[in-house]
Backbone as CSV, one residue per row, in Angstrom:
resi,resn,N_x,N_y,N_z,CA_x,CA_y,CA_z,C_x,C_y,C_z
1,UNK,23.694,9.076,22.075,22.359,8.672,21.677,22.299,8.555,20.150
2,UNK,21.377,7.532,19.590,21.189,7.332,18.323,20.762,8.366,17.663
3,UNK,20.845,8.557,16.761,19.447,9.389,15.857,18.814,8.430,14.813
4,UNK,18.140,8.281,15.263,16.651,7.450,14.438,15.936,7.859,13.659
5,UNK,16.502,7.737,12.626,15.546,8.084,11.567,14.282,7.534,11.043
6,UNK,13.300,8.476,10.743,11.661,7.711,10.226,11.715,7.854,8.740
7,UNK,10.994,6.755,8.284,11.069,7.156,6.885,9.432,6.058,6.171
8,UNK,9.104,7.260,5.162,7.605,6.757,4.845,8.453,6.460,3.118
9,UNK,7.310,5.017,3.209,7.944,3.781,1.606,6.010,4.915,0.657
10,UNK,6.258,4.862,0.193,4.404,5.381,-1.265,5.255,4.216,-2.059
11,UNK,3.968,2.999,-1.896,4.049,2.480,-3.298,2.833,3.024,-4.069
12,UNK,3.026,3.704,-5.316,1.724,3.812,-5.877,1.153,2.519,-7.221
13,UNK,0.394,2.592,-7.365,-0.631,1.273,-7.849,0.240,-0.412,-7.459
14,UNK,0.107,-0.113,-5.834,0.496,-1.317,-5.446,-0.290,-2.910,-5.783
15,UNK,-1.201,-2.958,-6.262,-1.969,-3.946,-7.034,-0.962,-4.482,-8.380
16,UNK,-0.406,-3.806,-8.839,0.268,-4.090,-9.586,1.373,-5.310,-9.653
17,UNK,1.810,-5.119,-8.252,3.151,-5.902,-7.641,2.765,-7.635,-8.153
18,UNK,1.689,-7.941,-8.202,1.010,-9.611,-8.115,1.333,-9.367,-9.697
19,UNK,0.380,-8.580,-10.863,0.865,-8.678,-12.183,2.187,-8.746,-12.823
20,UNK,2.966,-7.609,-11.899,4.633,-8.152,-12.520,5.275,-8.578,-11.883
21,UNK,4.941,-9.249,-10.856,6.015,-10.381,-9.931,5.105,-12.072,-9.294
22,UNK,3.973,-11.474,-9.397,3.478,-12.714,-8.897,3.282,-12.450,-7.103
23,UNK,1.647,-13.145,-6.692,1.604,-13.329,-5.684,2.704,-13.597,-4.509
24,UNK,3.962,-14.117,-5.021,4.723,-14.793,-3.701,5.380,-13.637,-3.664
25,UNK,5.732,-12.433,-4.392,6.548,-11.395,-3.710,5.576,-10.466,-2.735
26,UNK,4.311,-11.143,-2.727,3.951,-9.730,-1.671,4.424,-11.155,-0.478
27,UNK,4.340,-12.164,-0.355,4.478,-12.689,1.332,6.325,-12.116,0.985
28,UNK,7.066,-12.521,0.131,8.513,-11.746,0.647,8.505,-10.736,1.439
29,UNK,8.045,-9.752,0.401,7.499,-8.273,0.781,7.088,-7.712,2.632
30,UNK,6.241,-8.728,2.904,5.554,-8.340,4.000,6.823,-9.027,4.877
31,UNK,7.546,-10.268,5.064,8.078,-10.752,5.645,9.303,-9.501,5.672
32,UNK,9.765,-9.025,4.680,10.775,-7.606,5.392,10.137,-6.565,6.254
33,UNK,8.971,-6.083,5.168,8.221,-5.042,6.097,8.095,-4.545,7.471
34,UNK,7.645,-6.531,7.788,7.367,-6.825,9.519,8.294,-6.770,10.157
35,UNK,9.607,-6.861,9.263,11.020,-6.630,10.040,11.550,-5.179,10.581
36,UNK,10.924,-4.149,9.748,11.773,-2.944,9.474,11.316,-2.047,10.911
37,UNK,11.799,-1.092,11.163,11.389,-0.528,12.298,11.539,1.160,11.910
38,UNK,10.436,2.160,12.711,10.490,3.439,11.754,10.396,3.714,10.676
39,UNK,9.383,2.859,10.100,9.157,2.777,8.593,7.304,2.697,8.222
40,UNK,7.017,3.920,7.341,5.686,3.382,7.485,5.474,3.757,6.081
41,UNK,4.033,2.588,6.025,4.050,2.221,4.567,2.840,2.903,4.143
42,UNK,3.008,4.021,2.568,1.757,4.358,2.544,1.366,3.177,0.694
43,UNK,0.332,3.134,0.852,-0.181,1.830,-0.439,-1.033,2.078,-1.501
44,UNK,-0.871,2.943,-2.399,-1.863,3.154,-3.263,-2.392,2.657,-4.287
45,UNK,-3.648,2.475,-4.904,-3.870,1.794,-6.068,-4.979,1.990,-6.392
46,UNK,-5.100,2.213,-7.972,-6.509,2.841,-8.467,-7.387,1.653,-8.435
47,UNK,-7.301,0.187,-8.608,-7.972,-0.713,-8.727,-8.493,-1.847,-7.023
48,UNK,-9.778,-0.220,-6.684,-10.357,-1.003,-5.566,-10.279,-2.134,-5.204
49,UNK,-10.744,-3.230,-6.064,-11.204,-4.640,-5.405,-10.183,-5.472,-5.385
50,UNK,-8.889,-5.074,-6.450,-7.675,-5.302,-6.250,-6.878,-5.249,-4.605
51,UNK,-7.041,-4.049,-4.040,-6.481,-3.701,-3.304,-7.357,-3.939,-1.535
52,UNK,-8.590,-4.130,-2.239,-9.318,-4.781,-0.651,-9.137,-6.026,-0.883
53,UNK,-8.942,-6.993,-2.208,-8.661,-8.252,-1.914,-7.385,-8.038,-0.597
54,UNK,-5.707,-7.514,-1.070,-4.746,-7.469,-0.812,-4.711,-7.549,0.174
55,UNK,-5.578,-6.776,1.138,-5.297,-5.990,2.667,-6.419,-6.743,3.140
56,UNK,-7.758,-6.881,2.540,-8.944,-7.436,3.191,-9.354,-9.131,3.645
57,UNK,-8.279,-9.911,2.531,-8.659,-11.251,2.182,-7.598,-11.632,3.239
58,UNK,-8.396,-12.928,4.460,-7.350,-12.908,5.229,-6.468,-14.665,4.579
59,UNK,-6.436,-14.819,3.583,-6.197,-15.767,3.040,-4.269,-14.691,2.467
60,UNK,-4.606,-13.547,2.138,-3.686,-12.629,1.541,-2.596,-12.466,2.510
61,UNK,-0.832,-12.069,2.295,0.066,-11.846,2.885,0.079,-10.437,3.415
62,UNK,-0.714,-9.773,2.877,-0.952,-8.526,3.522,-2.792,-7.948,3.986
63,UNK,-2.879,-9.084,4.594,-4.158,-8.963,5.699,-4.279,-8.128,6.986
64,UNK,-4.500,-7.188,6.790,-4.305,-6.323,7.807,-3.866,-5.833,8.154
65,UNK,-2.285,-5.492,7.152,-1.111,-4.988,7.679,-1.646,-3.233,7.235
66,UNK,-2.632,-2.770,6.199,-2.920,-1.948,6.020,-4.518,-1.421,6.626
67,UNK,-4.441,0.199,7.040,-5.890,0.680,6.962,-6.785,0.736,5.851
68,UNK,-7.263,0.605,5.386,-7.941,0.846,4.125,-8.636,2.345,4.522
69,UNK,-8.418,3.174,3.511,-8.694,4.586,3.410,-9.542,5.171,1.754
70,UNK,-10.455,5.069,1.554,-11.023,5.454,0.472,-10.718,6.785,0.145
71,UNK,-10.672,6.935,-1.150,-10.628,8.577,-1.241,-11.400,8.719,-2.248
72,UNK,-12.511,9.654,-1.940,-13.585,9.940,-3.081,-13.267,10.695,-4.393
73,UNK,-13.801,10.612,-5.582,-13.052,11.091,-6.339,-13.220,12.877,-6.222
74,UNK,-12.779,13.585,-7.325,-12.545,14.951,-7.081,-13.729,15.239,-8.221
75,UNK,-14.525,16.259,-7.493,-15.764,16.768,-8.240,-15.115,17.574,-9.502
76,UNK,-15.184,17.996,-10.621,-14.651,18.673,-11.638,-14.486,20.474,-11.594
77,UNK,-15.657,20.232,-10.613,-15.723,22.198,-10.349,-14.781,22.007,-9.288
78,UNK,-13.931,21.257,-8.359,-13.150,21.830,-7.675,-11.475,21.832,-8.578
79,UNK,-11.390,21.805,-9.885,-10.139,21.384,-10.252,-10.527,22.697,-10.964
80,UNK,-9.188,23.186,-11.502,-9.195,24.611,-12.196,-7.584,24.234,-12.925
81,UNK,-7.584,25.543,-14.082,-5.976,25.540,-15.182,-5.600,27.161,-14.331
82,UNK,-4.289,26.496,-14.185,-3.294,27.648,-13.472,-2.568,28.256,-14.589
């Protein structure tokens, strides 16, 4: 029997990818993605409307391939110096 390995990709400030490569590497991008198997993608990026264009615009190479997950920011009284 195989052993199958899983493995998770974090791009962080994935919005970025269009500024230093240009729109056509995210359809590359997605065209491997859709290939890979046991692979899951987590997508981060500080620039909201950036990143709901990406995933939201179904005009975009990555329309749906992601959940969109907000994360609220962090109140200041919950952060503390260790």
């Amino acid at each position: 029997m195989m052993n199958k390995k899983h493995m998770i990709l974090v791009f962080d400030e994935f919005q970025e990818v269009i500024r230093i490569a240009g729109e056509d590497a995210l359809k590359v991008m997605r065209s491997y993605f859709q290939a890979h198997q046991n692979v899951a993608y987590l997508f981060l990026g500080s620039k909201e409307g950036m990143m709901n264009t990406i995933f939201g615009d179904k005009r975009q190479a990555f329309y749906r391939f992601a959940t969109i997950l907000p994360i609220p920011s962090i109140p200041s009284e919950a952060w503390w110096i260790i």
